[in-house]
MDTraj code that builds the backbone (N, CA, C; nanometers):
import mdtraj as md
import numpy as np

residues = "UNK UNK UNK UNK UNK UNK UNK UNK UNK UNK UNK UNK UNK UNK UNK UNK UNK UNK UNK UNK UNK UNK UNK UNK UNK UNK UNK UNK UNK UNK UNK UNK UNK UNK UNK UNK UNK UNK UNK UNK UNK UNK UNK UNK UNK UNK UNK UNK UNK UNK UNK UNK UNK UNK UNK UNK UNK UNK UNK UNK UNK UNK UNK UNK UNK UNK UNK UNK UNK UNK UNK UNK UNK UNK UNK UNK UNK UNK UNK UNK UNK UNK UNK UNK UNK UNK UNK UNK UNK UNK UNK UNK UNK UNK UNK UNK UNK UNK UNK UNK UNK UNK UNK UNK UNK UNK UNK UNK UNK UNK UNK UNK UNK UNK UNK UNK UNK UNK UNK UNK UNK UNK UNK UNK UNK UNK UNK UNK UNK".split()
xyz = np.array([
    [2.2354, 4.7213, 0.6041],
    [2.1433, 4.6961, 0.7131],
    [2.0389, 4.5917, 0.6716],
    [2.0159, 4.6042, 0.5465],
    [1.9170, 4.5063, 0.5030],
    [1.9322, 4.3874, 0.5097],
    [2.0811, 4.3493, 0.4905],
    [2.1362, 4.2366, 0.4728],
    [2.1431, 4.1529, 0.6068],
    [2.1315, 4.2189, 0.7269],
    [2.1938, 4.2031, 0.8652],
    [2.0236, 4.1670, 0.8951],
    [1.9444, 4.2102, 0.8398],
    [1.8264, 4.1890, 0.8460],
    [1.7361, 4.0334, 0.8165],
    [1.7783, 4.0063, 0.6891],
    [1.7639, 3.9202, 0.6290],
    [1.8076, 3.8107, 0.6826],
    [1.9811, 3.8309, 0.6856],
    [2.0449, 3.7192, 0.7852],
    [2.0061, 3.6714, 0.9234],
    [1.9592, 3.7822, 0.9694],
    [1.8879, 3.7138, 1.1196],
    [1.7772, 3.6607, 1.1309],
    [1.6714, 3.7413, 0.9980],
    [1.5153, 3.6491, 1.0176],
    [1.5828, 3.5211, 0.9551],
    [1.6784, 3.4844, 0.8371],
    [1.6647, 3.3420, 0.8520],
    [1.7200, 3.2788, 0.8968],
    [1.7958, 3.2800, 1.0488],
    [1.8517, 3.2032, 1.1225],
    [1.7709, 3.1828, 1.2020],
    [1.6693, 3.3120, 1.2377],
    [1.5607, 3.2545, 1.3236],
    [1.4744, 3.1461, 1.2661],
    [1.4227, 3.1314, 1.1323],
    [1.3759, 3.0467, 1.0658],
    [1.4483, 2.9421, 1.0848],
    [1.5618, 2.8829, 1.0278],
    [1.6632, 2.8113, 1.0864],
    [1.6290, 2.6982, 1.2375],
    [1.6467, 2.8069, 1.3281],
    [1.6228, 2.7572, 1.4889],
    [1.4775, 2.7057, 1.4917],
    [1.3462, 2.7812, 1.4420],
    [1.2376, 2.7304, 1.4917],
    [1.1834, 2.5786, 1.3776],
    [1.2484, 2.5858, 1.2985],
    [1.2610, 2.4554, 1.2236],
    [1.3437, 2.3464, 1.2578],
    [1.4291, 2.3537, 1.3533],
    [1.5287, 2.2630, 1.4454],
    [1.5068, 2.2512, 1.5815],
    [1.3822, 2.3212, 1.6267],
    [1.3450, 2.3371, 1.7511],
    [1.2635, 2.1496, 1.7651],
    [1.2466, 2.1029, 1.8836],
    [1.2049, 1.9900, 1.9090],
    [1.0999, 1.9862, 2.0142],
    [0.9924, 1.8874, 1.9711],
    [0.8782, 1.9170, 2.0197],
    [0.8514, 1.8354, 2.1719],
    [0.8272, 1.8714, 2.2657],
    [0.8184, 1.7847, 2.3760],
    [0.7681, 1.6602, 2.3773],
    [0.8150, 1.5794, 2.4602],
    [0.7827, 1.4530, 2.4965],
    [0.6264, 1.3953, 2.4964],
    [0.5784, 1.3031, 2.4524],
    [0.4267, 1.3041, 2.4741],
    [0.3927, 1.2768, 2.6402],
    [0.3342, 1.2849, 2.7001],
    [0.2452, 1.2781, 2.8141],
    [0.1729, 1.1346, 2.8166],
    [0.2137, 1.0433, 2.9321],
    [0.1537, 0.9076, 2.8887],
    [-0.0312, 0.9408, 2.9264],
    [-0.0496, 1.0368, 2.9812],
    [-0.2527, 1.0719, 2.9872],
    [-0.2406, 1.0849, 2.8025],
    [-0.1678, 1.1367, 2.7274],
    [-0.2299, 1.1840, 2.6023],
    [-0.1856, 1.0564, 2.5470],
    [-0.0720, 0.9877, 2.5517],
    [-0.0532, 0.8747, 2.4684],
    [-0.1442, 0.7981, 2.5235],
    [-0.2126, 0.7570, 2.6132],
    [-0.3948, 0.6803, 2.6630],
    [-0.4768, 0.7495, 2.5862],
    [-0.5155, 0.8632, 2.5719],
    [-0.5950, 0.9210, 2.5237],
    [-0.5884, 0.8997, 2.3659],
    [-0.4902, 0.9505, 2.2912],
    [-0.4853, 0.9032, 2.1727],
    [-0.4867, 0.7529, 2.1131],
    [-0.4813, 0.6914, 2.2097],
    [-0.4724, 0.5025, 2.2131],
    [-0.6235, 0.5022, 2.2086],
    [-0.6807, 0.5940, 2.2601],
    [-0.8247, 0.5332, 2.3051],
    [-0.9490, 0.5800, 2.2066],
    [-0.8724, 0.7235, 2.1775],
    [-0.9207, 0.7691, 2.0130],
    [-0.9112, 0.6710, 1.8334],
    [-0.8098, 0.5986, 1.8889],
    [-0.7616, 0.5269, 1.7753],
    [-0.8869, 0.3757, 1.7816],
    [-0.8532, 0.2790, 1.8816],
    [-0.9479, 0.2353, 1.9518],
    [-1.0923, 0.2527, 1.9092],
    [-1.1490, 0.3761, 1.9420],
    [-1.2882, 0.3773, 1.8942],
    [-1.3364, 0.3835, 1.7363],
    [-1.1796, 0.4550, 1.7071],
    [-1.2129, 0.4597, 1.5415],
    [-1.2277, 0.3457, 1.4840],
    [-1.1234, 0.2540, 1.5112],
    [-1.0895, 0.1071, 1.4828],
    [-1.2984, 0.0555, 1.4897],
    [-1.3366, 0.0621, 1.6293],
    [-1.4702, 0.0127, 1.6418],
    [-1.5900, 0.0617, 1.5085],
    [-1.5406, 0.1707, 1.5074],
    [-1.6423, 0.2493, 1.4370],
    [-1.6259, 0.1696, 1.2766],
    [-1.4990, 0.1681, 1.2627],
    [-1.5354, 0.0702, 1.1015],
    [-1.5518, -0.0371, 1.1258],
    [-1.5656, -0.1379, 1.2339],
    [-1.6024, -0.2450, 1.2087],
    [-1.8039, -0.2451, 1.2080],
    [-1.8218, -0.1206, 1.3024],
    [-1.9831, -0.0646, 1.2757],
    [-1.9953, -0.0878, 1.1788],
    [-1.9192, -0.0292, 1.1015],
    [-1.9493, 0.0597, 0.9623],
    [-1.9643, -0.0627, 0.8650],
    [-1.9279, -0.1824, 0.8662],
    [-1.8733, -0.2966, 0.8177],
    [-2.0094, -0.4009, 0.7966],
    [-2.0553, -0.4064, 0.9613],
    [-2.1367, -0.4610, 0.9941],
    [-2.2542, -0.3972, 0.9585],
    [-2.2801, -0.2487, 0.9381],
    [-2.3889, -0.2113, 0.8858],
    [-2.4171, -0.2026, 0.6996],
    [-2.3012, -0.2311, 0.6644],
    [-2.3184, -0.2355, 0.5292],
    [-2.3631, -0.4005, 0.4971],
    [-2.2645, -0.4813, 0.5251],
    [-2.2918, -0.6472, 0.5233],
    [-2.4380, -0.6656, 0.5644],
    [-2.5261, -0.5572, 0.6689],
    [-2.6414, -0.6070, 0.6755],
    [-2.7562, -0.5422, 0.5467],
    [-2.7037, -0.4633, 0.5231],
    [-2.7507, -0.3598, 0.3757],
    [-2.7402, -0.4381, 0.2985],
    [-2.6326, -0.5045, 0.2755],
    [-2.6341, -0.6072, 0.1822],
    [-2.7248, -0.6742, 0.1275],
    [-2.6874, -0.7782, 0.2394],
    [-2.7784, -0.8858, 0.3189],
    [-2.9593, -0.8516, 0.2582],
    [-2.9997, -0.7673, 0.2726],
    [-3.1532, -0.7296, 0.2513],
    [-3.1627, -0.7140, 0.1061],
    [-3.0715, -0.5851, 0.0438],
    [-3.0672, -0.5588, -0.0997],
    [-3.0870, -0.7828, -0.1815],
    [-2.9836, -0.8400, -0.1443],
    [-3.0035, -0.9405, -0.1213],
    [-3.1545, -1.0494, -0.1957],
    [-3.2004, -1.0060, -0.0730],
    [-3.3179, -1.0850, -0.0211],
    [-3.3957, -1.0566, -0.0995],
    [-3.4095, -0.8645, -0.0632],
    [-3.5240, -0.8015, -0.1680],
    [-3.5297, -0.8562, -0.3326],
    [-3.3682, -0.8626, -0.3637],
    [-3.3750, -0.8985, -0.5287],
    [-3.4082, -1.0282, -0.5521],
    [-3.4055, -1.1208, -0.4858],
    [-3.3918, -1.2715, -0.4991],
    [-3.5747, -1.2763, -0.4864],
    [-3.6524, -1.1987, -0.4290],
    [-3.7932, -1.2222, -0.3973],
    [-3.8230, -1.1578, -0.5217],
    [-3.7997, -1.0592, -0.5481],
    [-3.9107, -0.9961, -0.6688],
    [-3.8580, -1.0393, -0.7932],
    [-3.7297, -1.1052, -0.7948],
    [-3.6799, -1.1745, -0.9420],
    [-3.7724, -1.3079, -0.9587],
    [-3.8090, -1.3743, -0.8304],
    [-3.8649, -1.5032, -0.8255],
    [-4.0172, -1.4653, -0.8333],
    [-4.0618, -1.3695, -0.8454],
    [-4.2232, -1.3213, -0.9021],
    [-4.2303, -1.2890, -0.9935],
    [-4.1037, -1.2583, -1.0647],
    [-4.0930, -1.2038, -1.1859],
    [-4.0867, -1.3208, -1.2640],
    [-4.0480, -1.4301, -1.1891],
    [-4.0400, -1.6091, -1.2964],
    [-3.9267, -1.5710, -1.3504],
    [-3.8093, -1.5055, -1.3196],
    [-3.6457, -1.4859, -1.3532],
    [-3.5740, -1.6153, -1.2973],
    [-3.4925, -1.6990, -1.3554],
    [-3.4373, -1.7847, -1.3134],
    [-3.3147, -1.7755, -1.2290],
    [-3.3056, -1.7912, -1.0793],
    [-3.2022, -1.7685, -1.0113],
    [-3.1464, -1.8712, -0.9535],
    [-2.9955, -1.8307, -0.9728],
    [-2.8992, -1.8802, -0.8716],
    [-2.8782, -1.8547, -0.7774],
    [-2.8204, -2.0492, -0.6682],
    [-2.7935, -1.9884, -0.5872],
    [-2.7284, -1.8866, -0.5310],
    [-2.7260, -1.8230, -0.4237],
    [-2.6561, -1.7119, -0.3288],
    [-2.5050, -1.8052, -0.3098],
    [-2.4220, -1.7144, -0.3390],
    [-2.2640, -1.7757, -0.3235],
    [-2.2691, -1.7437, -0.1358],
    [-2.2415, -1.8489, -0.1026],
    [-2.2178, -1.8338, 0.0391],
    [-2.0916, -1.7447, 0.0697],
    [-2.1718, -1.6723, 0.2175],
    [-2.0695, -1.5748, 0.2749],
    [-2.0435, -1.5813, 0.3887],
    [-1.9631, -1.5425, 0.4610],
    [-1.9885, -1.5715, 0.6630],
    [-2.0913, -1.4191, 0.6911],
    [-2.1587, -1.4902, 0.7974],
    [-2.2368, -1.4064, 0.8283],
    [-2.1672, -1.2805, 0.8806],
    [-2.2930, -1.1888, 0.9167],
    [-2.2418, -1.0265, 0.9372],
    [-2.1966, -1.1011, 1.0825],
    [-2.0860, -1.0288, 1.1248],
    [-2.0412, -0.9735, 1.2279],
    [-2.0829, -0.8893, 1.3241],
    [-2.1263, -0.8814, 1.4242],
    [-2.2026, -0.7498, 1.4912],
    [-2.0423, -0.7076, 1.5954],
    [-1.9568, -0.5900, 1.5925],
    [-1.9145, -0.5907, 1.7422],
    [-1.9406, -0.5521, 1.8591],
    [-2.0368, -0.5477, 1.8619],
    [-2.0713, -0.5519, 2.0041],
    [-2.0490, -0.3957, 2.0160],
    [-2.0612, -0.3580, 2.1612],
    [-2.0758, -0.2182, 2.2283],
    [-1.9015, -0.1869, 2.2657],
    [-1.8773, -0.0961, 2.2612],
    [-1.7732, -0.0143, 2.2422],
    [-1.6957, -0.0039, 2.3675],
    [-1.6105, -0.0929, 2.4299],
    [-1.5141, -0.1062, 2.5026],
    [-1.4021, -0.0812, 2.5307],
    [-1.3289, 0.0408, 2.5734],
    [-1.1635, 0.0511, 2.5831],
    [-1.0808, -0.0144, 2.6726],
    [-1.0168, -0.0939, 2.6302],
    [-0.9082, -0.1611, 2.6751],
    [-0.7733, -0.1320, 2.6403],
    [-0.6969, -0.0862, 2.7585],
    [-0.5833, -0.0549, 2.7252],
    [-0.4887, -0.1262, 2.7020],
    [-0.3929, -0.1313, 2.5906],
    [-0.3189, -0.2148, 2.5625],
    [-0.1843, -0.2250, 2.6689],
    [-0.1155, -0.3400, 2.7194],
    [-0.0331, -0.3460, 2.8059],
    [0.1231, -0.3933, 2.6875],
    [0.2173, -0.2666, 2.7172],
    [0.3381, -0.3187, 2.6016],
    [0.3614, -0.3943, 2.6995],
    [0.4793, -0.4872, 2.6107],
    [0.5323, -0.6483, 2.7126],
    [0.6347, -0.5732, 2.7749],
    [0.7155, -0.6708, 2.8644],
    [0.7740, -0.5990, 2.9585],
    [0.9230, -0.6847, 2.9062],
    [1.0762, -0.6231, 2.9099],
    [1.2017, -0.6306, 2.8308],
    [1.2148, -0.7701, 2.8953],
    [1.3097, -0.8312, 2.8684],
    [1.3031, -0.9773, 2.8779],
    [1.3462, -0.9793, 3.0544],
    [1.4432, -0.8870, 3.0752],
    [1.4927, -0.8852, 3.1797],
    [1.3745, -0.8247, 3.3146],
    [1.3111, -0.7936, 3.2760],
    [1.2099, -0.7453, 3.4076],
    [1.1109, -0.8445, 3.3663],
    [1.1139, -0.9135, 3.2965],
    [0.9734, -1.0193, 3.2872],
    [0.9849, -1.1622, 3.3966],
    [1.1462, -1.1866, 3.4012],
    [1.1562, -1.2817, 3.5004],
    [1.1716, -1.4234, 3.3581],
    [1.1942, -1.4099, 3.2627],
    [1.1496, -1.5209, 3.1433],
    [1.2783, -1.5976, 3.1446],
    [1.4040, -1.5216, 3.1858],
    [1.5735, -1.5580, 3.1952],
    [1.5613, -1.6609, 3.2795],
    [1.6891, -1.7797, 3.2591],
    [1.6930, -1.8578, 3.3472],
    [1.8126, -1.8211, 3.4379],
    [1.8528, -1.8493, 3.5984],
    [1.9206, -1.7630, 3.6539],
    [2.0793, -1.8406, 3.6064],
    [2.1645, -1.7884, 3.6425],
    [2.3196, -1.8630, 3.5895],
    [2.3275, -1.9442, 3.6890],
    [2.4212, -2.0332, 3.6119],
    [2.4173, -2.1527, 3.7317],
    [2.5778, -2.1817, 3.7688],
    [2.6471, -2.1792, 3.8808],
    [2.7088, -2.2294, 3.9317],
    [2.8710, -2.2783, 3.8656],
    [2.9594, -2.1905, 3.8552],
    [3.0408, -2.2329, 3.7630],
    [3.1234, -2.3525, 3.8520],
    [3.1475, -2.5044, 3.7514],
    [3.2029, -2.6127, 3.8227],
    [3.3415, -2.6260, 3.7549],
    [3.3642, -2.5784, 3.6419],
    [3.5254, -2.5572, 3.6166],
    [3.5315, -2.4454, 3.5556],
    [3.6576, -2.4137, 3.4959],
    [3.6877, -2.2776, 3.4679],
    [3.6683, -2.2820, 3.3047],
    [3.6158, -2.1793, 3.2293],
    [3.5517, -2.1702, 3.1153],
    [3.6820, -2.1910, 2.9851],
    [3.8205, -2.1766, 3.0173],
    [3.9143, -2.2523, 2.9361],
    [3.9758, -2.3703, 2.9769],
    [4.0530, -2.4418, 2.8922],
    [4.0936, -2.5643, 2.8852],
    [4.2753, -2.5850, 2.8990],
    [4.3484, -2.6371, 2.9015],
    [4.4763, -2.7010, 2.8718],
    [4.4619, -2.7192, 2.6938],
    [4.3782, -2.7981, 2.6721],
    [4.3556, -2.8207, 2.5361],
    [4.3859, -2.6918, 2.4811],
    [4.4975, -2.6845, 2.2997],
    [4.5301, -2.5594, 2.2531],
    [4.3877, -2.5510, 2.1636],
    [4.4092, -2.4351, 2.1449],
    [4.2692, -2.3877, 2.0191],
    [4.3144, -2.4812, 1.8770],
    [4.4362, -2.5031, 1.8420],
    [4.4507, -2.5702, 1.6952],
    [4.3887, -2.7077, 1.7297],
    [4.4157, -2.7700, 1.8484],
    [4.3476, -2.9023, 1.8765],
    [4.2046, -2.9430, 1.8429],
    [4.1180, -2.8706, 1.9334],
    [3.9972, -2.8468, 1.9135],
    [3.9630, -2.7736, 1.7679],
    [3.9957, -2.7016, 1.7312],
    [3.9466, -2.6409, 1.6172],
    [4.0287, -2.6615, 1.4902],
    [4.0525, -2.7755, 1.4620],
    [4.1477, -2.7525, 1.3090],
    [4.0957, -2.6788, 1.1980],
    [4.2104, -2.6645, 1.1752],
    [4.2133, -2.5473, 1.0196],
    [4.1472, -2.6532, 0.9368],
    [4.0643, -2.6163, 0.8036],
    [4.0097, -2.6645, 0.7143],
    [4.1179, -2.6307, 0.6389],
    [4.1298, -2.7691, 0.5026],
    [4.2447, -2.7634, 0.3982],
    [4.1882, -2.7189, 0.2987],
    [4.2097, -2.6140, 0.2013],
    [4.1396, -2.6113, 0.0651],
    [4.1376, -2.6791, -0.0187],
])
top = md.Topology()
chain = top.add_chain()
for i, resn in enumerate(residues, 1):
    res = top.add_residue(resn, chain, resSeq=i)
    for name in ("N", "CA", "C"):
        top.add_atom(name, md.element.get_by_symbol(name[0]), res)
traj = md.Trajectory(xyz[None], top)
């Protein structure tokens, strides 16, 4: 009995490990697009608030080294901080398959028939080794 036991909890184990998870929901695939999205924003915050941390640490050392009569070099140039701006979701649009885009050119008009009289050895000779 034990055995009959055993064998069935792990087939049930089995099934719920082969079981498949539903389809996503295009509201949650927006939603998770839009979660991703803000995160994306948030490190470029995060980016822009350090580069301006910088930026001061910077300044501060270059002033009190130059009271101190410490001899300094110039600042290696950098591009300035970046600010991005306020936090916008825009949804991304996937492209559309070549065939619903309209990008194909339409077929045109057949004016003779796509074989010849000409044999294939004619047109195509064998190469000699």
């Amino acid at each position: 009995m034990k055995k009959y036991l055993i064998t069935s909890l792990m087939l049930g184990a089995c099934a719920l490990a082969m079981a498949k998870l539903p389809a996503v929901s295009p509201e949650a695939k927006a939603k998770s697009d839009e979660i991703a999205g803000k995160a994306a924003w948030a490190g470029k915050v995060d980016a822009y608030q350090l580069c301006q941390a910088q930026d001061r640490v910077a300044a501060i050392y270059m002033a009190s080294a130059k009271t101190a009569g410490k001899e300094t070099k110039p600042a290696t140039a950098t591009p300035p901080c970046a600010d991005p701006g306020t936090y916008t979701y825009v949804p991304i649009e996937k492209p559309k398959p070549i065939e619903a885009s309209g990008a194909h050119s339409p077929a045109t008009t057949a004016a003779s028939p796509p074989s010849s009289k000409v044999p294939d050895a004619v047109l195509n000779p064998a190469k000699k080794p």
